[in-house]
C-alpha positions, 0 to 999 in steps of 0.5 A: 662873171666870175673874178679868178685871182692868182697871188703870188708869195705868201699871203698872210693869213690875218691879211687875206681874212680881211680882204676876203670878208670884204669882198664877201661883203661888197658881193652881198651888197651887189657892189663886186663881182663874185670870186675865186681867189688862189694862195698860199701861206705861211706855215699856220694853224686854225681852228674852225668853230668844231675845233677841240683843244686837245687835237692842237698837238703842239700849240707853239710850234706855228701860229693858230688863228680862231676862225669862223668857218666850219671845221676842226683844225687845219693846217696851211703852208708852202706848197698848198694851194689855197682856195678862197672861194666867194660865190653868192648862194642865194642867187645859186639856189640858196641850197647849202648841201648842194653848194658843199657837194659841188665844192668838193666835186669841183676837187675830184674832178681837178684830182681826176685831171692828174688820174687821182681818184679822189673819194668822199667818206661819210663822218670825215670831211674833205677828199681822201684817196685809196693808198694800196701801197700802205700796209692795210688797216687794223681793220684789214682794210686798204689805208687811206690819206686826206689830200684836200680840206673843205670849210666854208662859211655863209653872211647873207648867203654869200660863202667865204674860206674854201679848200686847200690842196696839197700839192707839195707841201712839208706834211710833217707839219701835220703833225702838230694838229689832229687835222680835221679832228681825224687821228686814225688816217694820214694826209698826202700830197700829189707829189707824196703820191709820186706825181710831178705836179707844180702848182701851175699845172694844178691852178690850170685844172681847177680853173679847167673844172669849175664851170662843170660845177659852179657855171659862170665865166670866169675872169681874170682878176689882179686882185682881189 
């Protein structure tokens, strides 16, 4: 079983850290069910344990948080579905790789629900989709932009942190970090790319995907 939690508002980010360290904890020690928890926050940078000085473009313009998942720099805000994704490893194989791999295959099959194909590209983390209506690379190839990030981190096999989406959010602020420590491709919206997707409709799908992925049944939660 399997706690999906929906929240409503913006989330603070320092609040939802603690909330989800804690129930990480409480799953570990066999005290909580495992989860899945759904946001959004207030427009914020942060840094994960890859990130370099230099991509943080305009360190005044949102706060930046130091955080210990996996990544370069990344942004979140209204309009992104954030996924905060608790699940217990260990008992899931204890495979990391895999866990990773069906994390982001879990997002192309949510893409795929609106008939965005999302794609993964050796050296850049996260899901990208083709963008034929851009001019073609200096490479003479076809132009390319991020539509969801991934990093996670594991305590005592169990993951925290997740993935974002973008549904509809402000891209321009993008534009104060390298996302990703990736300088050379854009970053795009499901709404960027011309379809008229809410975050409901959004939050249907990932929760239509996951068992394809992960198992389990899912359970709806209040809180996390």
């Amino acid at each position: 079983m399997v706690d999906w939690i929906v929240s409503d508002g913006l989330t603070p980010y320092e609040n939802a850290l603690a909330a989800m360290e804690s129930r990480a904890q409480a799953i570990a020690a066999g005290e909580a069910p495992e989860a899945i928890w759904l946001l959004e926050h207030p427009p914020l940078y942060t840094a994960g344990t890859s990130a370099k000085p230099a991509d943080l473009v305009t360190p005044d313009r949102f706060p930046v948080f130091e955080t210990r998942r996996g990544g370069q720099y990344t942004y979140h805000g209204p309009g992104q579905r954030v996924v905060y994704v608790m699940l217990d490893v260990g008992a899931r194989g204890r495979d990391v790789r895999a866990f990773v791999k069906a994390l982001e295959g879990w997002v192309i099959d949510t893409l795929a629900e609106f008939n965005v194909t999302g794609e993964l590209r050796d050296g850049r983390v996260g899901v990208w989709v083709q963008r034929p209506d851009k001019p073609l690379t200096p490479t003479g190839a076809v132009a390319e932009d991020k539509i969801a990030a991934l990093g996670i981190r594991l305590r005592k096999w169990v993951s925290f942190h997740g993935l974002a989406i973008n549904v509809e959010p402000d891209l321009e602020h993008f534009g104060g970090i390298v996302p990703c420590g990736i300088a050379e491709h854009g970053v795009t919206s499901l709404v960027d790319l011309g379809l008229p997707v809410t975050m409901a409709d959004l939050d249907t799908a990932l929760e239509r995907c996951f068992a394809g992925r992960f198992g389990g049944e899912l359970r709806r939660a209040p809180h996390l």
